[in-house]
N, CA, C and O atoms as CSV, one atom per row, in Angstrom:
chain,resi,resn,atom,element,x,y,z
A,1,UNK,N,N,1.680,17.597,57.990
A,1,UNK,CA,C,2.483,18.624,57.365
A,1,UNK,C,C,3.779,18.037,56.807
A,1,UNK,O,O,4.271,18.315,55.714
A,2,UNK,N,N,4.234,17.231,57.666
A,2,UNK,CA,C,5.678,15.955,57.003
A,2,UNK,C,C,5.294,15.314,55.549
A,2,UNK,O,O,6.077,14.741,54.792
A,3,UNK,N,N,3.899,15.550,55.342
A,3,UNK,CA,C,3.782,14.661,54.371
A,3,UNK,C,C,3.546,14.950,52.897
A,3,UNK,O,O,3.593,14.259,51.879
A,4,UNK,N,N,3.223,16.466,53.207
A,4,UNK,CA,C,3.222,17.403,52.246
A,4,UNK,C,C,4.616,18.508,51.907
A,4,UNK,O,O,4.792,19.273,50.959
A,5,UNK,N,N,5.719,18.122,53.461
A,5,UNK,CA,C,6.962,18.465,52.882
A,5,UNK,C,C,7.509,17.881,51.991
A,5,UNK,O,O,8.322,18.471,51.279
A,6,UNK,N,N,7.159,16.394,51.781
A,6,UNK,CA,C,7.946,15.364,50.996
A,6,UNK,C,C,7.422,15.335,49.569
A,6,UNK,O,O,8.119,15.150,48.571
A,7,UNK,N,N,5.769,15.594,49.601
A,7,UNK,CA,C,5.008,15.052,48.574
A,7,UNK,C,C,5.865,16.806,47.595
A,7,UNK,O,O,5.950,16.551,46.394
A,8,UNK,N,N,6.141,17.559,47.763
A,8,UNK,CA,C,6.464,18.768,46.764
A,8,UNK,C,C,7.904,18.781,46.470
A,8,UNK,O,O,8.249,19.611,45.629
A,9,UNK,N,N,9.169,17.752,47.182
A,9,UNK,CA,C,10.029,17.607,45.918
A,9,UNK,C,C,9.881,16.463,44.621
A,9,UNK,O,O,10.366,16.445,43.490
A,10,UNK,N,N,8.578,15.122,45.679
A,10,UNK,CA,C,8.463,14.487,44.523
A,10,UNK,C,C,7.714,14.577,43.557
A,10,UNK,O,O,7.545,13.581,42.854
A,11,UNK,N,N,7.171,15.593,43.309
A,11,UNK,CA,C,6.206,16.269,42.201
A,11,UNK,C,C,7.237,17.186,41.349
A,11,UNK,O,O,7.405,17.223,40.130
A,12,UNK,N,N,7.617,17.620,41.968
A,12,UNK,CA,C,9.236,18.511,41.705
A,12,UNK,C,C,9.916,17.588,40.367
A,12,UNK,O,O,10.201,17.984,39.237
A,13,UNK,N,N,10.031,16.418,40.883
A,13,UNK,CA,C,11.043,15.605,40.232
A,13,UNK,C,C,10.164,14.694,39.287
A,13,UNK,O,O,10.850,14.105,38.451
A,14,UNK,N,N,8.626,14.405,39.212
A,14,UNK,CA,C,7.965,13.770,38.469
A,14,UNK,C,C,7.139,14.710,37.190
A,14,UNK,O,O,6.928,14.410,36.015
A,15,UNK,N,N,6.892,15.586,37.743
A,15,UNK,CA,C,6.691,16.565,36.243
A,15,UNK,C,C,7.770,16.677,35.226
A,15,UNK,O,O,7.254,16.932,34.138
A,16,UNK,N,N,9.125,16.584,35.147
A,16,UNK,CA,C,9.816,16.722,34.181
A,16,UNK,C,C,9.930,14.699,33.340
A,16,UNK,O,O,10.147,14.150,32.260
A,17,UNK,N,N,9.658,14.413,34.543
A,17,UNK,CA,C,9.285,13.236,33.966
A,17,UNK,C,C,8.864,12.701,33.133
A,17,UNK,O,O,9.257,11.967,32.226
A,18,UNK,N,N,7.682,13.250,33.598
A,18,UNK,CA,C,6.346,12.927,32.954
A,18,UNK,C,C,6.236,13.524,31.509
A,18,UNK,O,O,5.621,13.021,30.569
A,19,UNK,N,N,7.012,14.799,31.512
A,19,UNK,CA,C,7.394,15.408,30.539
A,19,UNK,C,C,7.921,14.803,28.853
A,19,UNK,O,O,7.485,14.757,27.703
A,20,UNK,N,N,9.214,14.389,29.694
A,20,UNK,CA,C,10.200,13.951,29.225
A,20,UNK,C,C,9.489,12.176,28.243
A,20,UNK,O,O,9.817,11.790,27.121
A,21,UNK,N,N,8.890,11.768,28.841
A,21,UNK,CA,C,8.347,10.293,28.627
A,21,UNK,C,C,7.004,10.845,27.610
A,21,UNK,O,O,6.711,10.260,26.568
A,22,UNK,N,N,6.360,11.908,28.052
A,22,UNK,CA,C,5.361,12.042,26.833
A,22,UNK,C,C,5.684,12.645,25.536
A,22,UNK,O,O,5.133,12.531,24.441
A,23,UNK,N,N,6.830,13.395,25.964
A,23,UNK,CA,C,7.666,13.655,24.613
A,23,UNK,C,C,8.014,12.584,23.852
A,23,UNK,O,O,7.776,12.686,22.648
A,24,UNK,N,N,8.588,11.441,24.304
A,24,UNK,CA,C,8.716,10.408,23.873
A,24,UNK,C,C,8.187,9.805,23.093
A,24,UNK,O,O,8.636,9.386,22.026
A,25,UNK,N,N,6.682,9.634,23.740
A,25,UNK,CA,C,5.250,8.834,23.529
A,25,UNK,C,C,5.124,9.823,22.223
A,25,UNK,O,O,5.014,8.920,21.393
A,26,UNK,N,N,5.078,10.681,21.664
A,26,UNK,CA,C,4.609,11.703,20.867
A,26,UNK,C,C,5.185,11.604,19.502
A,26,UNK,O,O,4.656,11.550,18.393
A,27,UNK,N,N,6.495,11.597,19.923
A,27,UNK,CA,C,7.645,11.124,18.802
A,27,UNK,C,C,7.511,9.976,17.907
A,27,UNK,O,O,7.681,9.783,16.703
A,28,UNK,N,N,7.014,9.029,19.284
A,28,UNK,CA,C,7.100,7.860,18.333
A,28,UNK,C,C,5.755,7.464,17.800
A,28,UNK,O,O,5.706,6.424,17.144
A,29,UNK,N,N,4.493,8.257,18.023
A,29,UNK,CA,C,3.382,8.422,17.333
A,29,UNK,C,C,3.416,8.838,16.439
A,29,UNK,O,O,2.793,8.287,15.532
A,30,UNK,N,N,3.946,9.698,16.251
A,30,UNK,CA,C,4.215,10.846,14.654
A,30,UNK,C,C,4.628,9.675,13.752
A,30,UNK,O,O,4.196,9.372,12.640
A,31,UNK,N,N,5.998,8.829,14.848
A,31,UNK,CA,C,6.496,8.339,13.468
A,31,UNK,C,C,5.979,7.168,12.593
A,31,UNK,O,O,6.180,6.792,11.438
A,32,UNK,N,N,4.912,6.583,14.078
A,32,UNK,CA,C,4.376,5.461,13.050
A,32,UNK,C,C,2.973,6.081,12.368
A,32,UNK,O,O,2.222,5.380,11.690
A,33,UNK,N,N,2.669,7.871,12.723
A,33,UNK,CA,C,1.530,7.841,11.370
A,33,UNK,C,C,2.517,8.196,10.378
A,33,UNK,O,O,1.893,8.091,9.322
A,34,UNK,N,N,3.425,8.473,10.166
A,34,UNK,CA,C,4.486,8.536,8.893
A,34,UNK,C,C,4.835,7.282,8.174
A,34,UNK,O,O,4.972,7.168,6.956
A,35,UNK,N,N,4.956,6.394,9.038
A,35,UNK,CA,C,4.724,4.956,8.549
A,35,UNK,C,C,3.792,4.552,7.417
A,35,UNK,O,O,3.793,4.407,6.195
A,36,UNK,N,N,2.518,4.387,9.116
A,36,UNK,CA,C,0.939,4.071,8.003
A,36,UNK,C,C,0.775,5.339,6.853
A,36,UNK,O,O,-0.169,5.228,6.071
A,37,UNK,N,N,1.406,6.188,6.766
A,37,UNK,CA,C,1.021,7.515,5.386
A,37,UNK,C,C,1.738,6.418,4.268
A,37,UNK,O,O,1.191,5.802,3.353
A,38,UNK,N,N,3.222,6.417,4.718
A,38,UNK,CA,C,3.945,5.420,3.269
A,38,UNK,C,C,3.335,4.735,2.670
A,38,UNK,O,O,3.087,4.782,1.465
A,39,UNK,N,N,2.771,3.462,4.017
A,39,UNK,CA,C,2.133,2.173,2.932
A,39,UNK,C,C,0.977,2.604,2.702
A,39,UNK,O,O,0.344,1.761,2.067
A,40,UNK,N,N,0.371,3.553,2.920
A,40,UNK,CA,C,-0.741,4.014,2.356
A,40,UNK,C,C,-0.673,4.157,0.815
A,40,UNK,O,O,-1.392,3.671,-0.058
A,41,UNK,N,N,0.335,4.914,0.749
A,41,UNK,CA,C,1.083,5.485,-0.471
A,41,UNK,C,C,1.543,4.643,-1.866
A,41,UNK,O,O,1.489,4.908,-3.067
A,42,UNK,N,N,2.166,3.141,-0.836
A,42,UNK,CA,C,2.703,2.471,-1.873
A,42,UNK,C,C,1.912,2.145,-1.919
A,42,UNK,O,O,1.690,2.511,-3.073
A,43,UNK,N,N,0.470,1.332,-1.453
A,43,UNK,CA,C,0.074,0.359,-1.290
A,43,UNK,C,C,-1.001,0.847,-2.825
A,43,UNK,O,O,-1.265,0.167,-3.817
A,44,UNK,N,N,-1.412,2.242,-2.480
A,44,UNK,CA,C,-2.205,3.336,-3.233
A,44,UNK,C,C,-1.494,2.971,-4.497
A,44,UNK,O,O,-2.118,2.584,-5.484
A,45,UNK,N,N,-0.180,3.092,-4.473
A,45,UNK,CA,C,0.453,2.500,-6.124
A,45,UNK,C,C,0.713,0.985,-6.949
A,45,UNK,O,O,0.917,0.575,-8.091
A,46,UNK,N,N,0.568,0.506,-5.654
A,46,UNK,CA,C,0.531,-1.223,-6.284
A,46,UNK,C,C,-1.302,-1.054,-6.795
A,46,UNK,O,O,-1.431,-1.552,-7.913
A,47,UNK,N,N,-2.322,-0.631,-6.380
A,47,UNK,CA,C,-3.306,-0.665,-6.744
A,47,UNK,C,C,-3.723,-0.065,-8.268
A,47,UNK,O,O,-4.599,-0.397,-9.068
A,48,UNK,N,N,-2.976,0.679,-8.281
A,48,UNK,CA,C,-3.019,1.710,-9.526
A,48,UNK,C,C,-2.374,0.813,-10.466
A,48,UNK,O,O,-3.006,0.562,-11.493
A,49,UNK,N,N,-1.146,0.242,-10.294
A,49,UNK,CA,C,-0.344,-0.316,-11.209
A,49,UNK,C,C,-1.096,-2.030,-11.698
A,49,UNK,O,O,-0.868,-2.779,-12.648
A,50,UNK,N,N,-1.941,-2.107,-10.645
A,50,UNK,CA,C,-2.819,-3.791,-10.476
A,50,UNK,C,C,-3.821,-3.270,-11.472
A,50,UNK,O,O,-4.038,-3.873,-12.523
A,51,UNK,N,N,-4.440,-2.135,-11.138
A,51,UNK,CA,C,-5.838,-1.643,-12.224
A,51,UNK,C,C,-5.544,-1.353,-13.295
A,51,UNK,O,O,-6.420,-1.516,-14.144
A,52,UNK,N,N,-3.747,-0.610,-13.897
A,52,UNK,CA,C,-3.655,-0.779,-14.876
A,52,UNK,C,C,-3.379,-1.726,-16.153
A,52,UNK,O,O,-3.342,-1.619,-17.379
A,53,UNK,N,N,-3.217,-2.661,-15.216
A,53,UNK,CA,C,-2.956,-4.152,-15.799
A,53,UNK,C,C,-4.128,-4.777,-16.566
A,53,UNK,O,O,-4.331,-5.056,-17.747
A,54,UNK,N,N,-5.106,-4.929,-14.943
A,54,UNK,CA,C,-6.329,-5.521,-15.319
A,54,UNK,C,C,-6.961,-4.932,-16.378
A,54,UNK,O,O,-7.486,-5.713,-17.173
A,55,UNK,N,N,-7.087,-3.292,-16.690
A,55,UNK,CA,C,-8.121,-2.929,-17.679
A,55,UNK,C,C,-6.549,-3.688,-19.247
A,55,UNK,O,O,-6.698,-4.342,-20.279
A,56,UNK,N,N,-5.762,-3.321,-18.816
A,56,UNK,CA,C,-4.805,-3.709,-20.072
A,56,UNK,C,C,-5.681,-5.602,-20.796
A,56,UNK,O,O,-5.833,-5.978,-21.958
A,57,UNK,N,N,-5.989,-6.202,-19.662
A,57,UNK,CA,C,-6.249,-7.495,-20.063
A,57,UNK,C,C,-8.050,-7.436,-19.952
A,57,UNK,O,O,-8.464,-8.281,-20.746
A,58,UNK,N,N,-8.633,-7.092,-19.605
A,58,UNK,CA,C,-10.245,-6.257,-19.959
A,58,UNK,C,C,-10.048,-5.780,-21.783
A,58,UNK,O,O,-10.840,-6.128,-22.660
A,59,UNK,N,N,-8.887,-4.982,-21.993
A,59,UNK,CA,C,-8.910,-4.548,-23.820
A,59,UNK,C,C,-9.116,-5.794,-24.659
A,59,UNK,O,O,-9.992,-6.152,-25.446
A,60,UNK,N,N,-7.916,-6.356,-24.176
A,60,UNK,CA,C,-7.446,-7.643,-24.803
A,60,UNK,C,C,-8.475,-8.461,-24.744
A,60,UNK,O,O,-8.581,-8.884,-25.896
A,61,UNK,N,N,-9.390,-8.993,-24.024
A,61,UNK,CA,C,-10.656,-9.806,-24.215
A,61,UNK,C,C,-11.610,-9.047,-25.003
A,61,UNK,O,O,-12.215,-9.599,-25.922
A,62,UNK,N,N,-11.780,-7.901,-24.734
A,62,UNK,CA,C,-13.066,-7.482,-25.437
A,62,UNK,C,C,-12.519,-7.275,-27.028
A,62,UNK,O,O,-13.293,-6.702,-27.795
A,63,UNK,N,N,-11.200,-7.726,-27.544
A,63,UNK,CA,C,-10.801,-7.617,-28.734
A,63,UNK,C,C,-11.245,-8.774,-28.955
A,63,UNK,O,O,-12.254,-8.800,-29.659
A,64,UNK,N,N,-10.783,-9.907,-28.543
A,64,UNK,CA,C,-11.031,-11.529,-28.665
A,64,UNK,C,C,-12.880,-11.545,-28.803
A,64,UNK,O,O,-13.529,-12.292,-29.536
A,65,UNK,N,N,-13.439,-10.462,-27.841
A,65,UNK,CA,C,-15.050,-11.420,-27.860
A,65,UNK,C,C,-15.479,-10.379,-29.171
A,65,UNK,O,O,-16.463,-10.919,-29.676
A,66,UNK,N,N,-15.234,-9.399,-29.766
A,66,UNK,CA,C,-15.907,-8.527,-30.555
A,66,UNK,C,C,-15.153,-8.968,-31.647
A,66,UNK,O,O,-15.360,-8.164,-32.557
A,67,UNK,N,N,-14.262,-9.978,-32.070
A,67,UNK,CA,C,-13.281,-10.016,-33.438
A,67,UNK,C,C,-14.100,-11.001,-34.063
A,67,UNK,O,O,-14.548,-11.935,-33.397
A,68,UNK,N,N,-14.360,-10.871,-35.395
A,68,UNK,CA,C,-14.904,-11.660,-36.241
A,68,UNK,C,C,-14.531,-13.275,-35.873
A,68,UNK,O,O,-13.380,-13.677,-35.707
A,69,UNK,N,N,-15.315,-13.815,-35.813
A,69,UNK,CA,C,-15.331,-15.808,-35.482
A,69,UNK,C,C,-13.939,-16.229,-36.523
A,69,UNK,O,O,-12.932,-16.792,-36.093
A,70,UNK,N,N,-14.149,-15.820,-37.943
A,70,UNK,CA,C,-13.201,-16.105,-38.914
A,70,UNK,C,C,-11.617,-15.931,-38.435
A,70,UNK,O,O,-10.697,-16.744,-38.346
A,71,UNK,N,N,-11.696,-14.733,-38.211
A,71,UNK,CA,C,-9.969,-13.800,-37.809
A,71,UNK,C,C,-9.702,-15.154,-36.933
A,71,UNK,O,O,-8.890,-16.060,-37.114
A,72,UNK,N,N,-10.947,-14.903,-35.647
A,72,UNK,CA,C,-10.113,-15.736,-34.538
A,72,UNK,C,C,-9.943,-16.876,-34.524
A,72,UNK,O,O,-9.398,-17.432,-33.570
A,73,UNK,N,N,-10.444,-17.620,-35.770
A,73,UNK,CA,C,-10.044,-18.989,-35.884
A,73,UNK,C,C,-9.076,-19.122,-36.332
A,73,UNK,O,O,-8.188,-19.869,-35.921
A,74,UNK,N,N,-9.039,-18.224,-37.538
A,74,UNK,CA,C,-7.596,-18.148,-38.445
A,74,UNK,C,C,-5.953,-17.852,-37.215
A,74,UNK,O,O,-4.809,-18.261,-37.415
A,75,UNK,N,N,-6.350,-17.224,-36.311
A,75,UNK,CA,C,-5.156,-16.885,-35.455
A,75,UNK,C,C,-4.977,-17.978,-34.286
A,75,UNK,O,O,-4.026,-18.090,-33.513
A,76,UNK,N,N,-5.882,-18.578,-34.348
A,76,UNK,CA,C,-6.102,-19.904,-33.566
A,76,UNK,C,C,-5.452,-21.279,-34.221
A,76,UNK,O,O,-5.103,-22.319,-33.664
A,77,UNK,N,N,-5.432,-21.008,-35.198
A,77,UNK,CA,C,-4.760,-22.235,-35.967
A,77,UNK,C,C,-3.465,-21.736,-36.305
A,77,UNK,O,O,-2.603,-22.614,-36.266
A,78,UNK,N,N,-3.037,-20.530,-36.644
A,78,UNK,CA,C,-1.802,-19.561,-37.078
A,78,UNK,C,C,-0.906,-20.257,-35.353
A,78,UNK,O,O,0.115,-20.942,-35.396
A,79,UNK,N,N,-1.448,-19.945,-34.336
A,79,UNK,CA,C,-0.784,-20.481,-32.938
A,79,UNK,C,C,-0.534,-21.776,-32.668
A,79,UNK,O,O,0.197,-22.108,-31.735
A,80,UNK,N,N,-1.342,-22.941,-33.764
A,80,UNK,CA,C,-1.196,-24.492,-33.721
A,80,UNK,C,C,-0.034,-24.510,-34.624
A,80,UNK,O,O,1.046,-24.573,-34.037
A,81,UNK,N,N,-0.012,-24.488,-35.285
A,81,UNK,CA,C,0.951,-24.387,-36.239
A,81,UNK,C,C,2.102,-23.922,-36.688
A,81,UNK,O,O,2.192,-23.351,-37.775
A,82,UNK,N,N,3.152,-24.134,-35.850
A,82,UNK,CA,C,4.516,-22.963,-35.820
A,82,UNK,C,C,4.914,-22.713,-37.002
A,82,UNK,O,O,5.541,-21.653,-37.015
A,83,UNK,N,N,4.814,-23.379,-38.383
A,83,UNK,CA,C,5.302,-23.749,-39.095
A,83,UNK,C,C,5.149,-22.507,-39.960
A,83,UNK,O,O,6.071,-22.026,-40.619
A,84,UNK,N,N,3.833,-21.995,-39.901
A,84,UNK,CA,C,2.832,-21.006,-41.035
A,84,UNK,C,C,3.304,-19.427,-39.751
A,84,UNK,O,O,2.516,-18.611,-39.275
A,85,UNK,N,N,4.529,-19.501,-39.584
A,85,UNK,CA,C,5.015,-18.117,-38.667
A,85,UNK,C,C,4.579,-17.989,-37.736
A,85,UNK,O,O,4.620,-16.800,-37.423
A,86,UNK,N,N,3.855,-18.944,-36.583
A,86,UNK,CA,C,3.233,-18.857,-35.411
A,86,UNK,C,C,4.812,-18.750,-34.475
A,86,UNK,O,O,6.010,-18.525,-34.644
A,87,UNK,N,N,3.965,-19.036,-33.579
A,87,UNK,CA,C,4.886,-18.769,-32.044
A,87,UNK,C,C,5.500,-20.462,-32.249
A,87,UNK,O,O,6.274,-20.942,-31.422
């Protein structure tokens, strides 16, 4: 019976505890799925901004492979040649 006088203030005093610490635990769960949501987010926009690139340079080749042999030689030598207004 001594042992069950003792065991009910320390239950007394460990439920708010326990409380108190899973509140804790909870908090700081939330905050790291708020975290992983962000880089979800950015990460979601570096991808977008990477795909808009790539199809940007996907145009640009399929101009080069579908352009007449002539053009692209002519702009091929226009780039050797600084002289005739190249680069």
């Amino acid at each position: 019976m001594r042992s069950l006088g003792l065991l009910i203030p320390v239950l007394a005093l460990l439920i708010p505890i326990v409380a108190i610490v899973m509140r804790h635990w909870r908090a700081v769960k939330l905050r790291e799925l708020d975290l992983l949501a962000r880089q979800a987010a950015d990460a979601g926009g570096d991808a977008t901004t990477r795909l808009a690139r790539l199809e940007e340079r996907v145009r640009v080749l399929e101009t080069i492979v579908t352009d007449p042999a002539r053009r692209l030689a002519h702009e091929i030598d226009r780039l050797k040649d600084p002289q005739d207004g190249g680069a």
